[in-house]
Backbone as a printed PyTorch tensor [residue, N CA C, xyz], in Angstrom:
tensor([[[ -3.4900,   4.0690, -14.7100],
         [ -3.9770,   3.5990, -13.4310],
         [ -4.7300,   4.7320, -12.7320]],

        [[ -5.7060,   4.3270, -12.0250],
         [ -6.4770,   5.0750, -11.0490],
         [ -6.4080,   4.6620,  -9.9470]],

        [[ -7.0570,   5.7180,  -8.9740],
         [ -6.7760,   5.6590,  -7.4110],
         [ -7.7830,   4.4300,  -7.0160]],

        [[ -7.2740,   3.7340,  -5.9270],
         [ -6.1250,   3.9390,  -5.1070],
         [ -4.9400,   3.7520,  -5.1560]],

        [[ -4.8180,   3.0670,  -6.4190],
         [ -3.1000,   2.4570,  -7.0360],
         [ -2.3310,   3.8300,  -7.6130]],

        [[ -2.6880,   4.5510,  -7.8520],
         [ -2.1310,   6.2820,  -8.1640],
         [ -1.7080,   6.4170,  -7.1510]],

        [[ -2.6090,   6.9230,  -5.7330],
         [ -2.2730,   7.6350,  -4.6700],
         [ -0.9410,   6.4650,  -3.8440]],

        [[ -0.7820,   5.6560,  -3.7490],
         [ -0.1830,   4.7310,  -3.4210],
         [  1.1400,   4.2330,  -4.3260]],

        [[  1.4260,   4.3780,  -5.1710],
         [  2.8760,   4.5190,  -6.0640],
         [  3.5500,   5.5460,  -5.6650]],

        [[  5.0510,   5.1600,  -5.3340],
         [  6.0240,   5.9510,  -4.6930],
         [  6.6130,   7.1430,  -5.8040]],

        [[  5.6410,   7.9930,  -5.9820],
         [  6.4240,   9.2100,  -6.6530],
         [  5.7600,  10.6230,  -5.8270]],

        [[  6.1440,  11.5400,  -6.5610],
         [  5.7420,  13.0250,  -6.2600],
         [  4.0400,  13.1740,  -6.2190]],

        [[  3.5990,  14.2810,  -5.2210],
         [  2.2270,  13.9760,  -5.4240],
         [  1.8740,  15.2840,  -5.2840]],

        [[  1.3710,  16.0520,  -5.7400],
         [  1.2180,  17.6450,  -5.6940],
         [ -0.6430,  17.5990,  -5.3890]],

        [[ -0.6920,  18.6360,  -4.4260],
         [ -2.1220,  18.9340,  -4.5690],
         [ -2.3140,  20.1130,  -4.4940]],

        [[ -3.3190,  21.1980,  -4.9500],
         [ -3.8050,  22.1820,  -5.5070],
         [ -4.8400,  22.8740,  -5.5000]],

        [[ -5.3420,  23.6360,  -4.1720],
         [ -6.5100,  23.6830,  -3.7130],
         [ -6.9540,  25.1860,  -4.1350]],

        [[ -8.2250,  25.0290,  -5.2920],
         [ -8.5080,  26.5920,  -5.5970],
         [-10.0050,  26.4140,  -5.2250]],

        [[-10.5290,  27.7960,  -5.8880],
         [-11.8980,  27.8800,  -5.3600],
         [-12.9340,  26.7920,  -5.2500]],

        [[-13.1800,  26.0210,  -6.4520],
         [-13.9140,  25.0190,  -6.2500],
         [-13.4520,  23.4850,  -6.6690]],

        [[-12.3090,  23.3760,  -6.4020],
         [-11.6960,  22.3340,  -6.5900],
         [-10.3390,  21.8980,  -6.3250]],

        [[ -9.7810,  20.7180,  -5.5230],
         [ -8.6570,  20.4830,  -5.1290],
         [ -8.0780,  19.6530,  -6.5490]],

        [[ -7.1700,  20.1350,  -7.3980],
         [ -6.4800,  19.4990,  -8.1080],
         [ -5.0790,  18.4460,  -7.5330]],

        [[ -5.2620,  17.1000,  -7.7760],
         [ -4.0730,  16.2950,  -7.6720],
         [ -3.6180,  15.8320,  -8.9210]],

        [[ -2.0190,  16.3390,  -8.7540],
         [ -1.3280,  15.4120,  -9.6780],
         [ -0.5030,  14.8230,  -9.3750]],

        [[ -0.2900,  13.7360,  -9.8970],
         [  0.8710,  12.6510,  -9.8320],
         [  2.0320,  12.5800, -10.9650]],

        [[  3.3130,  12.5230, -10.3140],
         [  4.5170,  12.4170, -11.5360],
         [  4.3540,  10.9970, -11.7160]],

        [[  3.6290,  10.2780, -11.9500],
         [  3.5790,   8.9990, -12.5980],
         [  2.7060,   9.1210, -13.7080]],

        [[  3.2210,   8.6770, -15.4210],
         [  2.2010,   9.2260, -16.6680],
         [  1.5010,  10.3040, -16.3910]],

        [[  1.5560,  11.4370, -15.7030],
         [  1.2560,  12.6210, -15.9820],
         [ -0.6000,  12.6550, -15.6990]],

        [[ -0.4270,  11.4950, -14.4590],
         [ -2.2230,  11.6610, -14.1530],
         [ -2.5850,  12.6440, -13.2930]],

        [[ -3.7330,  13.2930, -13.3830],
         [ -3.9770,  14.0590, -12.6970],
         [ -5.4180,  13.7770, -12.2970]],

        [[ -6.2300,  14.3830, -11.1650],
         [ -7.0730,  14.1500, -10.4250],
         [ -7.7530,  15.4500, -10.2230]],

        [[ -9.0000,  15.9390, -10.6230],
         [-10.2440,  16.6870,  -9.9510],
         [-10.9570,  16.3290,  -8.7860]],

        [[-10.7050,  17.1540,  -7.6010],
         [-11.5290,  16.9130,  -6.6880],
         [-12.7400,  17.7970,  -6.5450]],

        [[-14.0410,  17.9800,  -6.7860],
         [-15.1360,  18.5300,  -6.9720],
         [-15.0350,  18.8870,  -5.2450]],

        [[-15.4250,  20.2050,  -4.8950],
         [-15.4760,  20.8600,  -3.6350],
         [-17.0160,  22.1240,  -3.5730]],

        [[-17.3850,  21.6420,  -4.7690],
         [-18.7560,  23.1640,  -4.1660],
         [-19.5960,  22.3380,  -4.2030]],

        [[-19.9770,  20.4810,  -3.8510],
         [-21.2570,  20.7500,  -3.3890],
         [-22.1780,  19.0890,  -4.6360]],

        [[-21.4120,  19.5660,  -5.2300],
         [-22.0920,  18.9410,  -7.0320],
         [-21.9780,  17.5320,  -6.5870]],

        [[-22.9970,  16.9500,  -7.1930],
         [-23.7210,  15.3350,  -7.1870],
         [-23.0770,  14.5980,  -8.3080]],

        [[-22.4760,  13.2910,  -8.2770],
         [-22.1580,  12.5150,  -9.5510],
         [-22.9310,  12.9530, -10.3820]],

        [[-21.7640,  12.6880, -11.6310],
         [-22.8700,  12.6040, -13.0460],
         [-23.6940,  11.5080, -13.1100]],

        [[-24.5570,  11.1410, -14.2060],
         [-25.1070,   9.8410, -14.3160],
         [-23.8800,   8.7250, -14.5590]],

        [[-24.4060,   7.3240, -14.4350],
         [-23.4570,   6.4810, -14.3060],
         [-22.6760,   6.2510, -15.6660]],

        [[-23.3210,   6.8750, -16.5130],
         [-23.2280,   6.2750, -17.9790],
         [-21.5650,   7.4490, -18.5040]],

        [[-21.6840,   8.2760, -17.7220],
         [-20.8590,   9.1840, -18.0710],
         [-19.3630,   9.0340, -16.8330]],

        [[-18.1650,   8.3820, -17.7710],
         [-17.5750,   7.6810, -17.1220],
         [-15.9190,   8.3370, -17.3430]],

        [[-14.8410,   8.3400, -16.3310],
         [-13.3230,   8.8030, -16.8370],
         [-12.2310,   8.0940, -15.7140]],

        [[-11.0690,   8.1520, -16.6340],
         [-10.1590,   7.3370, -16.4650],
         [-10.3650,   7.5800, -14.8030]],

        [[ -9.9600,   8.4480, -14.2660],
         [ -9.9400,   8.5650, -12.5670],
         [-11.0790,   9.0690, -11.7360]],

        [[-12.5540,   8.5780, -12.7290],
         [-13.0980,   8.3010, -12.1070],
         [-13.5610,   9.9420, -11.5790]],

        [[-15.3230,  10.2560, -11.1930],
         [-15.6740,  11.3380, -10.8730],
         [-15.4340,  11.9470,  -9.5160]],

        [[-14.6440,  12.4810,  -8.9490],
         [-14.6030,  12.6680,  -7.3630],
         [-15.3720,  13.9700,  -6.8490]],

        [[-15.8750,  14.0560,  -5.5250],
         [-16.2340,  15.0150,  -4.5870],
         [-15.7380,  14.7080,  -3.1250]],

        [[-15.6810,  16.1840,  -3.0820],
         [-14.9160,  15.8580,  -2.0220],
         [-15.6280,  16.7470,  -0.7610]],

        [[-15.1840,  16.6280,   0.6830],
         [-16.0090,  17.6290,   1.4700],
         [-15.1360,  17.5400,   3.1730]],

        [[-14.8330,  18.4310,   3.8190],
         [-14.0880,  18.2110,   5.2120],
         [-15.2620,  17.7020,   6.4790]],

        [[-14.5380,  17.0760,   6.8040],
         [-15.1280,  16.6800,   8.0390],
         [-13.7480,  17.2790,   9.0070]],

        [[-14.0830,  17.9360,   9.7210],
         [-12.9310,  18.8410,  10.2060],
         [-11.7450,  19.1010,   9.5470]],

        [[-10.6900,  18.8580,  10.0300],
         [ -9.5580,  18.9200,   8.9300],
         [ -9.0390,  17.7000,   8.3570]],

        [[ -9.9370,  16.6090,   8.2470],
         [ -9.6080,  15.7240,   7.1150],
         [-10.7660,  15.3740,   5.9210]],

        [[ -9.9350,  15.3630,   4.7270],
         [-10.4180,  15.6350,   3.3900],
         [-10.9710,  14.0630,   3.1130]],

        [[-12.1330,  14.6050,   2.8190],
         [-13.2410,  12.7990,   2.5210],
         [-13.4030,  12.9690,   1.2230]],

        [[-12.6660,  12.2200,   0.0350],
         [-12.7820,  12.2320,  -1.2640],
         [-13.8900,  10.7460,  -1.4250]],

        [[-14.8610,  11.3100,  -2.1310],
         [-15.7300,   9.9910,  -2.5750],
         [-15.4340,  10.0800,  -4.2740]],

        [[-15.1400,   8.9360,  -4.9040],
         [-14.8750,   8.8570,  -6.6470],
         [-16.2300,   7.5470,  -7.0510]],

        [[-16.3790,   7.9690,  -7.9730],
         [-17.2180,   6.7420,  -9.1550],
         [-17.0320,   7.2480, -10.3190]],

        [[-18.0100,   6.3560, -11.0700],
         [-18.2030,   6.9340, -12.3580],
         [-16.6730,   6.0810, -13.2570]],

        [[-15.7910,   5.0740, -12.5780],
         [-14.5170,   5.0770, -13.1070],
         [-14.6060,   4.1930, -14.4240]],

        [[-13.9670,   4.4380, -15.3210],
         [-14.2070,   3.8250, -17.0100],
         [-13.7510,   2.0920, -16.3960]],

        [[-13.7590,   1.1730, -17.1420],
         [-13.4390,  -0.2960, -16.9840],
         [-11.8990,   0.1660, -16.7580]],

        [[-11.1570,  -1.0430, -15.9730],
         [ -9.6500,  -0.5420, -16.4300],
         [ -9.4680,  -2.0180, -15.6960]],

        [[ -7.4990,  -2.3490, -16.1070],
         [ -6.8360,  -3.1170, -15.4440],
         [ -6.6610,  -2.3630, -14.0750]],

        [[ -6.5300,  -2.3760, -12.8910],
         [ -5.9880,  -1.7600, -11.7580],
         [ -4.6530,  -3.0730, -11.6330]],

        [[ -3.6460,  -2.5960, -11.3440],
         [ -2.6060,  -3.8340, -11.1470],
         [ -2.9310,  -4.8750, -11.9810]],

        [[ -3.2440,  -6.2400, -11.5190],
         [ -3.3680,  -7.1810, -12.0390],
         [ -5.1360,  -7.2900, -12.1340]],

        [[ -6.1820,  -6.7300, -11.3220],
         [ -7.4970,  -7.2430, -11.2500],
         [ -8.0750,  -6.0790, -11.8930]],

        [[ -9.1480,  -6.5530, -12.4880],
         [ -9.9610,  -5.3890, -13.2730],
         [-11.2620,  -4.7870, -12.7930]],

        [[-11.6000,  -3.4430, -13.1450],
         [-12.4640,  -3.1710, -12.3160],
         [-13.8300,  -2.6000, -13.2930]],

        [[-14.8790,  -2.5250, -12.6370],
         [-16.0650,  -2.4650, -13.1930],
         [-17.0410,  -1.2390, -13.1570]],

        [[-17.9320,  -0.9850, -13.5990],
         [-18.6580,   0.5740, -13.3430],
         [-19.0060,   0.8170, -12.3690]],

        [[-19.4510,  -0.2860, -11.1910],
         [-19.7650,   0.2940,  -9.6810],
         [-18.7970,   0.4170,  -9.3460]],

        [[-17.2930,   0.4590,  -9.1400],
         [-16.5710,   0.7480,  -8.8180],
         [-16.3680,   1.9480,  -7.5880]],

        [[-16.1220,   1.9830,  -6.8290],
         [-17.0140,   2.8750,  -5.7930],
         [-15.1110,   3.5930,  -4.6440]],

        [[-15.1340,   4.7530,  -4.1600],
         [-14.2950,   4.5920,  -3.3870],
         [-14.0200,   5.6440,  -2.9710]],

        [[-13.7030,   5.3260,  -1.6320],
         [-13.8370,   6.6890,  -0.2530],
         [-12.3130,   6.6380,   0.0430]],

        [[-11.8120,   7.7870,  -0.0160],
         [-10.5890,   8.1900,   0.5590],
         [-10.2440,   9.0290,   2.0080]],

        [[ -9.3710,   8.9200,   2.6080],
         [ -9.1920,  10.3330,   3.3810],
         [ -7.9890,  10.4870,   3.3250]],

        [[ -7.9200,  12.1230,   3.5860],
         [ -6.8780,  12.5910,   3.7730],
         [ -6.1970,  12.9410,   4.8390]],

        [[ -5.4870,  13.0820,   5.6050],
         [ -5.4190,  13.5820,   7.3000],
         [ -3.9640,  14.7680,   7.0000]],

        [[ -3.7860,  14.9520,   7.6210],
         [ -2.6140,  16.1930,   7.5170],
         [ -2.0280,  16.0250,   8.9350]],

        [[ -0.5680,  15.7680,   8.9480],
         [ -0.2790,  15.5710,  10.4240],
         [ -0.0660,  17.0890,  11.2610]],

        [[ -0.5590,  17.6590,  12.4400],
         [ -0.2040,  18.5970,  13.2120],
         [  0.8390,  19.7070,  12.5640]],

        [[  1.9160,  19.3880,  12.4910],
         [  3.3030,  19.6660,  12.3080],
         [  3.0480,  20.4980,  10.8560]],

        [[  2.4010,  19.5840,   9.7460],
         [  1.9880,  20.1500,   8.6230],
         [  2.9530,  18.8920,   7.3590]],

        [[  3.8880,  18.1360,   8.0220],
         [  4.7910,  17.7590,   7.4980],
         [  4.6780,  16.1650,   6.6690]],

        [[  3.7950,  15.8700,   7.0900],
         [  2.9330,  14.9520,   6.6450],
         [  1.3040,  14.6750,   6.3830]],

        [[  0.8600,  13.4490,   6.0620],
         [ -0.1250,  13.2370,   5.3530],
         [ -0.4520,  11.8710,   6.1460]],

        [[ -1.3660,  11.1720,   6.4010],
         [ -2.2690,   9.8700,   6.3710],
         [ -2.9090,   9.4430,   5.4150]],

        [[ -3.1100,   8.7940,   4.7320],
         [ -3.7790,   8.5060,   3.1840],
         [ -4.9160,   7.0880,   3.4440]],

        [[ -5.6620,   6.9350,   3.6220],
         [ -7.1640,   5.7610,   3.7830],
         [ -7.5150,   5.7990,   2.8330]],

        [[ -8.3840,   4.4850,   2.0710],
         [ -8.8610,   4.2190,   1.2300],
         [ -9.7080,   3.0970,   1.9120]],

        [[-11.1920,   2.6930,   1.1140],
         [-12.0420,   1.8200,   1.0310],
         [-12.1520,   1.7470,  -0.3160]],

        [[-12.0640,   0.5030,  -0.6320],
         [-12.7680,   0.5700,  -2.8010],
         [-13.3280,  -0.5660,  -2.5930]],

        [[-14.7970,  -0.5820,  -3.1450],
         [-15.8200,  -1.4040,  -3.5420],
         [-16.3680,  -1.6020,  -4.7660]],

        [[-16.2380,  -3.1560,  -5.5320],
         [-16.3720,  -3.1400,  -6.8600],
         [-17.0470,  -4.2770,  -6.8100]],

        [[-18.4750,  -4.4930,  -6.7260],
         [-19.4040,  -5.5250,  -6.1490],
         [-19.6650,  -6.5000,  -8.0580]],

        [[-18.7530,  -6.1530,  -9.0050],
         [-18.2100,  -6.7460,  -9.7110],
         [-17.0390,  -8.0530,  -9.7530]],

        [[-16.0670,  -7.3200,  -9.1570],
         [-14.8410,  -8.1430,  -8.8380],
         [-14.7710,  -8.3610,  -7.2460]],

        [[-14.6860,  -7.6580,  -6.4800],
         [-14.9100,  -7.7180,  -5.0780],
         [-15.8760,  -8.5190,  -4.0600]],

        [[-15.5830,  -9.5770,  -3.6700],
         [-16.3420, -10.4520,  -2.3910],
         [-17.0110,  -9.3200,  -1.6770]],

        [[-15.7940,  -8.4980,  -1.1220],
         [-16.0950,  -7.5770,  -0.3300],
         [-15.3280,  -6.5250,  -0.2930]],

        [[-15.5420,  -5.2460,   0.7560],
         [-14.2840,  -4.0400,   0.5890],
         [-13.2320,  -4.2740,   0.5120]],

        [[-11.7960,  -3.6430,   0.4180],
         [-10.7870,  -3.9030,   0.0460],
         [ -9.9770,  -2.3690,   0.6550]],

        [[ -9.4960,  -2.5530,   1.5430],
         [ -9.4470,  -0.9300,   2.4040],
         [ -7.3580,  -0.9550,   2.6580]],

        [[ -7.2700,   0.0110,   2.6090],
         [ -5.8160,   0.2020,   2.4550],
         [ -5.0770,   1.6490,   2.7980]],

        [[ -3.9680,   2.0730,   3.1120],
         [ -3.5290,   3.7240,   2.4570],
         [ -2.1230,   3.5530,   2.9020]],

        [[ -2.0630,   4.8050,   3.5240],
         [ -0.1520,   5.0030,   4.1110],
         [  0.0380,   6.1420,   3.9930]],

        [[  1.4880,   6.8130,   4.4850],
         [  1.5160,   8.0060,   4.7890],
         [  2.5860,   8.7740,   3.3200]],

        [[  2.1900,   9.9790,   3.5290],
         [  2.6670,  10.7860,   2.6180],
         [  3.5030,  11.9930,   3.4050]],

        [[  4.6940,  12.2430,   2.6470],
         [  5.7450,  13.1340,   3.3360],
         [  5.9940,  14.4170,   2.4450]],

        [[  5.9080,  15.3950,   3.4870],
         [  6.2840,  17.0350,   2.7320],
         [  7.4970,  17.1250,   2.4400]],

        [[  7.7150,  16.9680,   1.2300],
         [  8.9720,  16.6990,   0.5390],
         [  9.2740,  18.0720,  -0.8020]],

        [[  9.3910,  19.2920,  -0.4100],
         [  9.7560,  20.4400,  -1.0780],
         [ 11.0010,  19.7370,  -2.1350]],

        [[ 11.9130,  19.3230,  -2.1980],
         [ 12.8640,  18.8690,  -2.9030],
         [ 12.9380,  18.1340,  -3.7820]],

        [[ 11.8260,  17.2770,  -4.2650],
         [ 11.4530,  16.6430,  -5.2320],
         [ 10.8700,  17.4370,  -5.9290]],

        [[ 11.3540,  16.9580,  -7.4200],
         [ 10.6820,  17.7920,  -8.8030],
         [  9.8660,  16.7000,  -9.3300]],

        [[  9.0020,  17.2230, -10.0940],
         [  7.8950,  16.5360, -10.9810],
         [  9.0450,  16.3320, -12.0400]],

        [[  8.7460,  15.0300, -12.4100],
         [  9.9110,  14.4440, -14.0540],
         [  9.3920,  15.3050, -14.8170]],

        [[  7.7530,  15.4420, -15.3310],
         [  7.1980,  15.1610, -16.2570],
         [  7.1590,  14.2950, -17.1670]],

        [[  7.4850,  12.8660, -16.9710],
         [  7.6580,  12.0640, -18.2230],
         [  6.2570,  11.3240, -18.3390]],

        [[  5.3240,  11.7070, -19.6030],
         [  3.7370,  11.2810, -19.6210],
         [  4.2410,   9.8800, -20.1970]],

        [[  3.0600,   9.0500, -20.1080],
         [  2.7780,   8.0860, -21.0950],
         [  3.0230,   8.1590, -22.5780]],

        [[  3.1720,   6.7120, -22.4230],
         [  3.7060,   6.6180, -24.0650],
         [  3.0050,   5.3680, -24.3720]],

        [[  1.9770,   6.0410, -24.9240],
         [  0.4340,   5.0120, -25.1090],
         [  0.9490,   3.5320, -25.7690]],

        [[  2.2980,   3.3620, -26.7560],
         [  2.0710,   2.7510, -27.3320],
         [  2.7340,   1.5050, -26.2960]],

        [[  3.7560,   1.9710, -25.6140],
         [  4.5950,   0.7610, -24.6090],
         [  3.1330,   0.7360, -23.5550]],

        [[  2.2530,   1.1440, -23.1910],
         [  1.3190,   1.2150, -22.1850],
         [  0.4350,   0.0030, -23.1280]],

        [[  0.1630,  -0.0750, -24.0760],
         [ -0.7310,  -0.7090, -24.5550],
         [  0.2040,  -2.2370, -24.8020]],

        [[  1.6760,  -1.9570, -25.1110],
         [  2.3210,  -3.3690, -24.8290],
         [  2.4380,  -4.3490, -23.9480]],

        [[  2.2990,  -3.5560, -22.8000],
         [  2.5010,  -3.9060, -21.6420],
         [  1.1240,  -4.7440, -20.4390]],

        [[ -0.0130,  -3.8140, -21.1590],
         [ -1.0610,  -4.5190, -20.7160],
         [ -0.9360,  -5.5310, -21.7130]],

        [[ -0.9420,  -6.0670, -22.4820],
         [ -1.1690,  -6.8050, -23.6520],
         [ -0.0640,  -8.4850, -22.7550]],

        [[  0.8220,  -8.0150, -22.4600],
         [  1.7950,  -8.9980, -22.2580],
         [  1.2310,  -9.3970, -20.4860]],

        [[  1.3050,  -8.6150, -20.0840],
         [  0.6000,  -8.5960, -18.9090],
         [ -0.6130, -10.0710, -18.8020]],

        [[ -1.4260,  -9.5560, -19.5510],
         [ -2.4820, -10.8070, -19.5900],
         [ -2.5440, -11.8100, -19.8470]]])
């Protein structure tokens, strides 16, 4: 799964901010997320990955992640397509102790229209990452039965 259904599943969510890029990972299958921060333009459309190409850039102190580029996939139950399009933010509460999480996703494939959503995220030092990745072959059962 890709964002916004990543950022939005109730597990651990680590983020990772180095010189030119905010790394997110998620303890759910061991996904992880590049956030592009110096500047750089999508690739062409043709060049496509599971979570999708992100950049990201502050508008004061909240983090505006834009993603495309995302490969075909099931998202939950509806499937999504190469325009696949989607603006995030991040907010950070005062305190430091929390998070605000926004989303817009536009997929002028499957989508009438936008489809906008988020929720909050909590500084939670006490939770460990499982590490337990995917196990391609129950992942591939599961969509299979699914449909």
């Amino acid at each position: 799964m890709s964002a916004p259904m990543l950022m939005t599943y109730p597990v651990a969510v680590g983020f990772t901010q180095l010189s030119d890029h905010i790394a997110i990972r998620s303890d759910w299958l061991g996904a992880e997320r590049t956030v592009y921060m110096d500047g750089r333009d999508h690739p062409p459309s043709n060049e496509r990955f599971l979570q999708g190409h992100s950049t990201g850039r502050w508008e004061g102190k909240v983090l505006v992640v834009d993603t495309r580029n995302f490969v075909d996939e099931v998202w939950a139950t509806m499937p999504s397509g190469e325009r696949k399009h989607l603006v995030e933010r991040f907010a950070l509460s005062a305190d430091g102790k929390s998070m605000s999480y926004s989303f817009v996703l536009e997929d002028p494939e499957y989508l009438a229209r936008p489809v906008s959503g988020g929720g909050q995220m909590s500084y939670r030092p006490d939770l460990k990452f499982g590490g337990i990745e995917c196990d391609l072959e129950s992942a591939k059962r599961f969509f299979r039965e699914l449909q």
